[in-house]
Structure formats: C-alpha cells, structure tokens
N, C-alpha and C positions, 0 to 999 in steps of 0.2 A: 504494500500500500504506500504510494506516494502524495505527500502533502504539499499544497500549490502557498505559497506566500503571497498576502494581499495587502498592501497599506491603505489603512484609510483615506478616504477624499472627502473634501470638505466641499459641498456645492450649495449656491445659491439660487433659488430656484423662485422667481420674482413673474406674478400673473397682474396685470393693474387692467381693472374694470370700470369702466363708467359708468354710473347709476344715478338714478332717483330715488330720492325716500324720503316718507311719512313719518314722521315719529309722533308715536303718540304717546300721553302720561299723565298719569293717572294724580292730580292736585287736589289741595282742600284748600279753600280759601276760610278764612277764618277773622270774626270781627270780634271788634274790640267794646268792651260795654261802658265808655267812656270817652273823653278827650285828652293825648298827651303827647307827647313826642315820641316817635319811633327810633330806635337803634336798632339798625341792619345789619346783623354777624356776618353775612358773606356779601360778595357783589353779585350782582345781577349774573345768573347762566352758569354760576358755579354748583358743582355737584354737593350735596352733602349727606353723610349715612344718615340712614334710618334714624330717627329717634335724636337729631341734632338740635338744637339750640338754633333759630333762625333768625330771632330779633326779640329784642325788650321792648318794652309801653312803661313810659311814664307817667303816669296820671295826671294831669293838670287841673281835671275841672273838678275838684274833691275826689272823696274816695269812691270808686267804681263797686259796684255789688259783687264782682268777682273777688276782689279784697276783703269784701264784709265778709264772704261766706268763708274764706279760708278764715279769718279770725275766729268767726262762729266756731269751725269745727276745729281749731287747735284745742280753744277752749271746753269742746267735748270731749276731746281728744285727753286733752289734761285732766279732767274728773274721774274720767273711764281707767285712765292711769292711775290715779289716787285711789280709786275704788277699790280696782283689783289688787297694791297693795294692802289695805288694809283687811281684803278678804284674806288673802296670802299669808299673815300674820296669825288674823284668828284660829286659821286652822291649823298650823303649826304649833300655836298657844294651846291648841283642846284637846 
C-alpha cells in the first residue's frame, strides 16, 4: 500500500449577488404618561439586545402615575416584607 502526500490549499472562493430586500421588524412603540425630557441610549439605526435600556423620561410636569404606582407598590412591597418577618420569628419562637 502506497501513500500519496497532499498539502493543504488555502482558496478563496468569493460569489457577489445583486439583490433587493424587504426587511421587516417587529416594534412597540411605547408612550409616556406624562411630560419630560427624553435621553436616547443609542442613535438612531443602531442594533441593541433584547431587553436593553433604550432611553430615560424625565418628568417635568409633576409626578406621572407611573411613578405613583411604583411608590404604591414599594411600599406594599415593604409591609409584605415586614410581615413575613415577623411571621418568621413567631414560629421559630413557638
């Protein structure tokens, strides 16, 4: 049995096509329940992952209801926390 010796070759292999295309994608527009000043994290056309940070709202015209209700539910947030220590306690105590 004889063996042939092969050296590798490095090719580039380049096909350029001309096209048209559609892109479509899938957005949410999203409003703000107030008046404020916008900061915009990226510029216009730039990509960003899933789940990024897109822009801040400063409130201007008082506080927006979207603000009341996070306060609301910290502060339920906070009782519900106090509670369940103090349940956590007692039964450890009995």
């Amino acid at each position: 049995m004889t063996f042939k010796v092969v050296l590798p070759e490095s090719t580039i292999i380049e096909d350029n096509v001309e096209t048209r295309a559609v892109i479509l994608k899938k957005e949410s527009l999203y409003k703000a329940e107030g008046n404020g000043i916008i900061d915009i994290a990226e510029t216009e056309g730039e990509r960003l992952a899933r789940g990024s940070e897109v822009c801040k709202i400063q409130v201007t015209s008082g506080e927006s209801n979207i603000q009341q209700e996070i306060k609301e539910l910290d502060e339920k947030n906070s009782t519900i926390k106090g509670h369940r220590k103090r349940e956590g306690h007692s039964k450890r105590g009995g």
